[in-house]
N, C-alpha and C positions, 0 to 999 in steps of 0.2 A: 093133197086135197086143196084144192082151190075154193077159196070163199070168195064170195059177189058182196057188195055193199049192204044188201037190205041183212043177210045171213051176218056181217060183222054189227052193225046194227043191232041185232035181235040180243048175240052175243055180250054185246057194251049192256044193253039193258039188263040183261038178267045178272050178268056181274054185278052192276050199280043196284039191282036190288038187294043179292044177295048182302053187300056191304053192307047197304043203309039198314038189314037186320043185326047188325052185330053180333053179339052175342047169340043171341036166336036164328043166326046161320045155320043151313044146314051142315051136320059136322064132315070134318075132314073137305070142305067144300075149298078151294085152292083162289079166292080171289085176289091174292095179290100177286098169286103166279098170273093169270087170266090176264089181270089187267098191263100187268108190265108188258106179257106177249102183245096186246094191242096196241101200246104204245110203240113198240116196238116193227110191228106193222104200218104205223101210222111215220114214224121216221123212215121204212123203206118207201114207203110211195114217195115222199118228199124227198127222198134220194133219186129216185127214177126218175121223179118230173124233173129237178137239174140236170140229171145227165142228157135224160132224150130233149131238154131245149138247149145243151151242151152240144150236143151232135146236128141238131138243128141249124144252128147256128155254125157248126163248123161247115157243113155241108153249102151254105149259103158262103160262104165266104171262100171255100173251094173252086163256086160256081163262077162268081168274080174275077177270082184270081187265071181261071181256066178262061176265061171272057176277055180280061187283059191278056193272057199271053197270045190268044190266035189272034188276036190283033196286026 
């Protein structure tokens, strides 16, 4: 299942409500599981963007180097 930004959004919020009831959570309600997964989502986009400006960036320098050599 693929989530969109506004759906992870919606998610953060209801987690962040559930907490800020504490105690008067609804029972067996898992927010620290929830939210560690979102963190957790939130360190793989921050992996992706280094890699694909990783690949970016190799691919630029490939172009270069294939520009020097038919020289």
């Amino acid at each position: 299942m693929i989530l969109d930004a506004n759906q992870l959004a919606s998610i953060r919020q209801h987690n962040d409500e559930e907490i800020r009831k504490g105690s008067r959570a609804a029972h067996g309600y898992p927010s620290q599981t929830v939210l560690n997964l979102l963190h957790t989502i939130e360190a793989l986009k921050k992996e992706k963007r280094k890699w694909k400006k990783l690949a970016q960036d190799r691919g630029k320098a490939l172009e270069m180097i294939r520009g020097i050599a038919s020289e």
